[in-house]
C-alpha positions in Angstrom: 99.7 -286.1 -97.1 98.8 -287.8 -100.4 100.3 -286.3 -104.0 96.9 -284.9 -105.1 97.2 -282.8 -101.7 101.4 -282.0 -102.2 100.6 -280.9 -105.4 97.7 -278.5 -105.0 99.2 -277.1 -101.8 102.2 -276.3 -103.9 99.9 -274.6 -106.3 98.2 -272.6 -104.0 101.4 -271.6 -102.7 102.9 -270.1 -105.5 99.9 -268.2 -106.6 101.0 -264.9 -108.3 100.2 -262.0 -107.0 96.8 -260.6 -108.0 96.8 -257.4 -110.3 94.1 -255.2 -111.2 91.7 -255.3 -114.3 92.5 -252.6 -117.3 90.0 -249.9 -117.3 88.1 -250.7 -120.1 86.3 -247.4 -121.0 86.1 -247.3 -124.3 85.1 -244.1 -125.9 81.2 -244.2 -127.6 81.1 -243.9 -131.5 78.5 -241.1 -131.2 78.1 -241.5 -135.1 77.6 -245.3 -135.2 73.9 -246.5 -135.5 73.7 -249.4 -134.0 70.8 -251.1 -135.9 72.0 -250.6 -139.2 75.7 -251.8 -138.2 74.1 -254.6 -136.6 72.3 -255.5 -139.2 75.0 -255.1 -141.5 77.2 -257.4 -140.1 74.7 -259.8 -139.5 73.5 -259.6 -143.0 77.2 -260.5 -143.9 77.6 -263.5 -141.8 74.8 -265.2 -143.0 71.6 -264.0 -141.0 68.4 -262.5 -142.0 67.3 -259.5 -140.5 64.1 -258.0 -140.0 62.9 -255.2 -138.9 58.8 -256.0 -137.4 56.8 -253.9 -135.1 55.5 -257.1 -133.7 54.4 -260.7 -133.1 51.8 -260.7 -136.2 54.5 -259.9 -138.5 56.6 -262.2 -136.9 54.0 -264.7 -137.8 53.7 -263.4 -141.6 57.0 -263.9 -141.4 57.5 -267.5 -140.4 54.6 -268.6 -143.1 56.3 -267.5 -145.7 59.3 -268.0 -145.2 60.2 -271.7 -143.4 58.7 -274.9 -144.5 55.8 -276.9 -142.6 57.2 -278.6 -139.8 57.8 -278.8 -136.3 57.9 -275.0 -134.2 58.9 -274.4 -130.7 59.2 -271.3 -129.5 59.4 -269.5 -126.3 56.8 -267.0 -126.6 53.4 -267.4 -125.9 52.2 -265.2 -128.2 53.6 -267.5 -130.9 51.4 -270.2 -129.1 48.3 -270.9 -132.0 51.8 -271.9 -134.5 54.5 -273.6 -132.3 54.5 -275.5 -129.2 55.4 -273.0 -126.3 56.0 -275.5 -123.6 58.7 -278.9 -123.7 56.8 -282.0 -121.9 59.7 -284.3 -122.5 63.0 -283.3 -120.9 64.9 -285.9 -123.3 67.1 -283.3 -126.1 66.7 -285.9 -128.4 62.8 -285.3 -128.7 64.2 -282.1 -130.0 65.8 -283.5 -133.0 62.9 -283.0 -135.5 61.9 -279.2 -134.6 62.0 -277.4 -137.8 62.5 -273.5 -136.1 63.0 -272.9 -132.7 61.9 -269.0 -132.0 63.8 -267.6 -128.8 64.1 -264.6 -127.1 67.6 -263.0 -127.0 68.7 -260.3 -124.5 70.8 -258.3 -125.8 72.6 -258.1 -129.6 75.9 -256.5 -130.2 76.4 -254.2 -133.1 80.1 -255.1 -133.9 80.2 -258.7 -134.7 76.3 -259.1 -135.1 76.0 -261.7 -132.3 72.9 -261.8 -129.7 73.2 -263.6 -126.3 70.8 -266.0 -125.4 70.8 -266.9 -121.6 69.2 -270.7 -120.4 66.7 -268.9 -119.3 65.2 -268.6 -122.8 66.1 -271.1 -124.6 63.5 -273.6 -123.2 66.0 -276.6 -123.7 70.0 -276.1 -123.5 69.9 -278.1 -126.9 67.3 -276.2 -129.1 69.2 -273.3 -130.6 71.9 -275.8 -131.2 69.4 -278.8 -133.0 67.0 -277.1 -134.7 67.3 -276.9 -138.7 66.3 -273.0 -138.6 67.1 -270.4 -135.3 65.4 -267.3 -135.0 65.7 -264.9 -132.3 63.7 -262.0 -131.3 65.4 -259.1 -129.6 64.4 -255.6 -128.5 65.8 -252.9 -130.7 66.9 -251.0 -127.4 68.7 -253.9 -126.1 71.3 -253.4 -129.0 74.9 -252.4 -127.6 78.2 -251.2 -129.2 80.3 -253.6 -128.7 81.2 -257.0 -126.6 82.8 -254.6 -123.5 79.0 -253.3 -123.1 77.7 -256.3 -123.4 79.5 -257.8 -120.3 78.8 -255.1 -118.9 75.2 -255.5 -119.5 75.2 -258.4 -118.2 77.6 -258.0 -116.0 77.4 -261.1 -112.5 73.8 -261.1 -113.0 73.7 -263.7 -115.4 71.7 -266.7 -114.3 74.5 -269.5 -115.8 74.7 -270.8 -118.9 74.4 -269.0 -122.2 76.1 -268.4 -125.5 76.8 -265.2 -127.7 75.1 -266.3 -131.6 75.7 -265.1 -134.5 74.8 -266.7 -138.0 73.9 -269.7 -138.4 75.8 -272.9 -138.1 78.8 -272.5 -140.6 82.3 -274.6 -141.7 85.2 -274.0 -144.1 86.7 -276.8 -143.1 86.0 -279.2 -146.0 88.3 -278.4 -149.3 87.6 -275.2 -147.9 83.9 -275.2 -149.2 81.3 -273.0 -147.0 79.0 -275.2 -145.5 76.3 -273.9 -144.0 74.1 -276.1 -141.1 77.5 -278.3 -141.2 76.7 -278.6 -137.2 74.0 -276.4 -135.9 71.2 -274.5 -137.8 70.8 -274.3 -141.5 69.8 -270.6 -141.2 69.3 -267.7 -138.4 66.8 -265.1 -138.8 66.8 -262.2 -136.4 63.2 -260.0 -136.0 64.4 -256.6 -134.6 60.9 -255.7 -132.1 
Protein backbone atom coordinates (compact mmCIF):
# COMPACT_ATOMS: atom_id res chain seq x y z
CA UNK A 1 0.00 0.00 0.00
CA UNK A 2 1.60 3.29 -1.13
CA UNK A 3 1.28 6.67 1.32
CA UNK A 4 -1.26 8.43 -0.96
CA UNK A 5 -3.45 5.09 -0.32
CA UNK A 6 -2.39 4.90 3.90
CA UNK A 7 -3.43 8.28 4.04
CA UNK A 8 -6.84 8.48 2.36
CA UNK A 9 -7.80 5.21 3.86
CA UNK A 10 -7.07 6.74 7.18
CA UNK A 11 -9.23 9.59 6.17
CA UNK A 12 -12.03 7.72 5.21
CA UNK A 13 -11.82 5.99 8.28
CA UNK A 14 -12.22 8.53 10.66
CA UNK A 15 -15.00 10.21 8.90
CA UNK A 16 -17.38 11.88 11.42
CA UNK A 17 -20.53 10.87 11.80
CA UNK A 18 -22.99 12.48 9.47
CA UNK A 19 -25.61 14.95 11.11
CA UNK A 20 -28.64 16.36 9.72
CA UNK A 21 -29.17 19.84 7.94
CA UNK A 22 -30.97 22.81 10.19
CA UNK A 23 -34.37 23.40 8.99
CA UNK A 24 -34.13 26.43 7.42
CA UNK A 25 -37.70 27.75 7.25
CA UNK A 26 -37.53 31.06 7.49
CA UNK A 27 -40.67 32.94 8.17
CA UNK A 28 -41.91 35.33 4.86
CA UNK A 29 -41.79 39.13 5.39
CA UNK A 30 -45.38 39.49 4.21
CA UNK A 31 -44.75 43.33 4.17
CA UNK A 32 -41.52 43.35 2.15
CA UNK A 33 -41.87 44.19 -1.59
CA UNK A 34 -39.49 42.53 -3.21
CA UNK A 35 -38.89 44.81 -6.27
CA UNK A 36 -38.53 47.95 -4.54
CA UNK A 37 -36.06 46.28 -1.84
CA UNK A 38 -34.31 44.79 -4.75
CA UNK A 39 -33.91 47.67 -6.36
CA UNK A 40 -32.95 49.46 -3.44
CA UNK A 41 -30.13 47.63 -2.61
CA UNK A 42 -29.08 47.27 -5.95
CA UNK A 43 -29.31 50.99 -6.41
CA UNK A 44 -26.89 51.21 -3.36
CA UNK A 45 -24.20 48.91 -4.58
CA UNK A 46 -23.65 50.41 -7.62
CA UNK A 47 -26.25 49.08 -10.31
CA UNK A 48 -28.84 50.65 -12.41
CA UNK A 49 -32.20 49.50 -12.30
CA UNK A 50 -34.89 49.68 -14.63
CA UNK A 51 -38.01 48.95 -14.73
CA UNK A 52 -39.12 48.06 -18.96
CA UNK A 53 -42.17 46.28 -20.15
CA UNK A 54 -39.90 44.92 -22.86
CA UNK A 55 -37.14 44.38 -25.37
CA UNK A 56 -37.82 47.80 -27.35
CA UNK A 57 -37.24 49.67 -24.25
CA UNK A 58 -34.46 47.67 -23.61
CA UNK A 59 -33.17 48.82 -26.78
CA UNK A 60 -34.02 52.75 -26.03
CA UNK A 61 -32.25 51.89 -23.29
CA UNK A 62 -28.94 50.70 -24.51
CA UNK A 63 -28.73 53.75 -27.18
CA UNK A 64 -28.77 56.10 -24.87
CA UNK A 65 -27.15 55.07 -22.48
CA UNK A 66 -23.66 52.95 -23.43
CA UNK A 67 -21.17 54.14 -25.95
CA UNK A 68 -20.80 52.64 -29.64
CA UNK A 69 -19.04 49.55 -29.50
CA UNK A 70 -19.04 46.02 -29.51
CA UNK A 71 -22.67 44.14 -28.04
CA UNK A 72 -23.16 40.55 -27.39
CA UNK A 73 -26.03 39.46 -26.04
CA UNK A 74 -27.94 36.40 -25.51
CA UNK A 75 -31.23 37.23 -26.73
CA UNK A 76 -32.36 37.05 -30.02
CA UNK A 77 -34.50 39.68 -29.87
CA UNK A 78 -31.54 41.99 -29.27
CA UNK A 79 -30.28 40.41 -32.61
CA UNK A 80 -30.45 43.78 -35.27
CA UNK A 81 -27.89 45.59 -32.28
CA UNK A 82 -25.55 42.89 -30.83
CA UNK A 83 -24.14 39.70 -32.04
CA UNK A 84 -26.37 36.82 -30.56
CA UNK A 85 -24.18 33.99 -31.38
CA UNK A 86 -19.97 33.48 -30.40
CA UNK A 87 -18.17 31.80 -33.59
CA UNK A 88 -14.82 31.82 -31.89
CA UNK A 89 -14.61 29.74 -28.75
CA UNK A 90 -11.14 31.59 -27.77
CA UNK A 91 -12.38 34.17 -24.36
CA UNK A 92 -9.93 36.36 -25.51
CA UNK A 93 -11.97 37.38 -28.65
CA UNK A 94 -14.18 38.59 -25.96
CA UNK A 95 -11.87 41.16 -24.73
CA UNK A 96 -13.20 44.19 -26.73
CA UNK A 97 -17.16 43.65 -26.15
CA UNK A 98 -18.44 46.84 -24.96
CA UNK A 99 -21.86 45.32 -23.08
CA UNK A 100 -22.64 41.91 -22.89
CA UNK A 101 -26.73 41.63 -22.29
CA UNK A 102 -27.56 38.23 -20.37
CA UNK A 103 -30.36 36.66 -19.13
CA UNK A 104 -30.50 35.98 -15.32
CA UNK A 105 -32.76 33.54 -13.50
CA UNK A 106 -33.55 34.59 -10.63
CA UNK A 107 -32.56 38.01 -8.37
CA UNK A 108 -32.63 38.13 -4.68
CA UNK A 109 -34.12 41.02 -2.89
CA UNK A 110 -31.79 41.09 0.10
CA UNK A 111 -28.40 41.73 -1.18
CA UNK A 112 -29.57 42.73 -4.81
CA UNK A 113 -27.59 39.89 -6.52
CA UNK A 114 -29.06 37.83 -9.70
CA UNK A 115 -27.71 34.31 -10.63
CA UNK A 116 -26.60 33.72 -13.91
CA UNK A 117 -26.20 30.00 -14.77
CA UNK A 118 -23.56 28.81 -18.01
CA UNK A 119 -26.37 28.30 -19.62
CA UNK A 120 -26.84 31.96 -20.31
CA UNK A 121 -23.96 33.45 -20.41
CA UNK A 122 -22.98 32.46 -23.92
CA UNK A 123 -19.17 32.31 -22.90
CA UNK A 124 -18.05 31.46 -19.09
CA UNK A 125 -15.81 34.78 -19.54
CA UNK A 126 -18.32 37.47 -20.82
CA UNK A 127 -20.04 38.71 -17.66
CA UNK A 128 -16.61 38.80 -16.26
CA UNK A 129 -14.68 40.82 -19.55
CA UNK A 130 -17.02 42.95 -20.72
CA UNK A 131 -16.62 46.87 -19.87
CA UNK A 132 -20.51 47.13 -19.15
CA UNK A 133 -22.97 43.94 -17.78
CA UNK A 134 -26.47 44.01 -18.05
CA UNK A 135 -28.90 41.41 -17.06
CA UNK A 136 -32.45 40.93 -17.86
CA UNK A 137 -34.59 39.13 -15.25
CA UNK A 138 -38.23 38.46 -14.92
CA UNK A 139 -39.93 40.49 -12.18
CA UNK A 140 -41.56 37.17 -10.84
CA UNK A 141 -38.40 35.38 -10.66
CA UNK A 142 -37.40 37.87 -7.66
CA UNK A 143 -37.05 35.89 -4.20
CA UNK A 144 -36.58 37.04 -0.53
CA UNK A 145 -33.61 35.99 0.28
CA UNK A 146 -30.44 33.60 -0.65
CA UNK A 147 -32.32 30.49 1.41
CA UNK A 148 -35.07 30.72 -1.54
CA UNK A 149 -32.84 31.15 -3.93
CA UNK A 150 -31.17 27.66 -3.33
CA UNK A 151 -34.06 26.58 -2.99
CA UNK A 152 -35.03 27.70 -6.31
CA UNK A 153 -32.61 26.33 -7.71
CA UNK A 154 -32.22 23.77 -5.70
CA UNK A 155 -29.85 20.22 -7.59
CA UNK A 156 -31.33 21.30 -10.78
CA UNK A 157 -28.68 23.53 -11.67
CA UNK A 158 -26.89 22.65 -14.80
CA UNK A 159 -23.07 23.55 -13.32
CA UNK A 160 -21.40 26.46 -13.25
CA UNK A 161 -22.79 29.85 -12.31
CA UNK A 162 -22.27 32.83 -10.11
CA UNK A 163 -24.68 35.07 -7.81
CA UNK A 164 -23.86 39.06 -9.33
CA UNK A 165 -24.42 41.94 -7.86
CA UNK A 166 -22.91 45.49 -8.87
CA UNK A 167 -20.49 45.85 -10.98
CA UNK A 168 -16.87 45.05 -10.60
CA UNK A 169 -15.71 47.05 -7.38
CA UNK A 170 -12.26 47.45 -4.98
CA UNK A 171 -11.41 49.36 -1.83
CA UNK A 172 -8.38 47.96 -1.77
CA UNK A 173 -6.15 50.83 -3.05
CA UNK A 174 -5.50 53.73 -0.24
CA UNK A 175 -8.84 52.56 0.32
CA UNK A 176 -10.23 54.47 -2.80
CA UNK A 177 -13.46 52.90 -4.52
CA UNK A 178 -12.64 51.74 -7.75
CA UNK A 179 -15.06 50.73 -9.75
CA UNK A 180 -14.31 48.12 -13.12
CA UNK A 181 -10.89 47.53 -10.97
CA UNK A 182 -11.40 43.73 -12.29
CA UNK A 183 -14.64 43.05 -14.02
CA UNK A 184 -17.26 45.49 -15.46
CA UNK A 185 -17.20 49.14 -15.30
CA UNK A 186 -20.98 49.26 -14.67
CA UNK A 187 -24.15 46.73 -14.29
CA UNK A 188 -27.47 47.65 -15.39
CA UNK A 189 -30.39 45.42 -14.41
CA UNK A 190 -33.86 45.72 -16.81
CA UNK A 191 -36.69 44.34 -14.54
CA UNK A 192 -39.19 42.54 -17.65
Amino acid sequence: MSSREKILSSVKANQPSLKPLPSLDLPADDHLNLIENFTFIATNIGSRVMEVSGFDEIKEAIAKLFLPGRIVSSFTELADIAETQLTDPDPHSLANVNLAVLGAELGVSENGALWLSENNMMQRVLPFICQHLALVVNKKSIVANMHEAYRVLGNNNPGFGAFIAGPSKTADIEQSLVLGAHGPRSMTVFLI
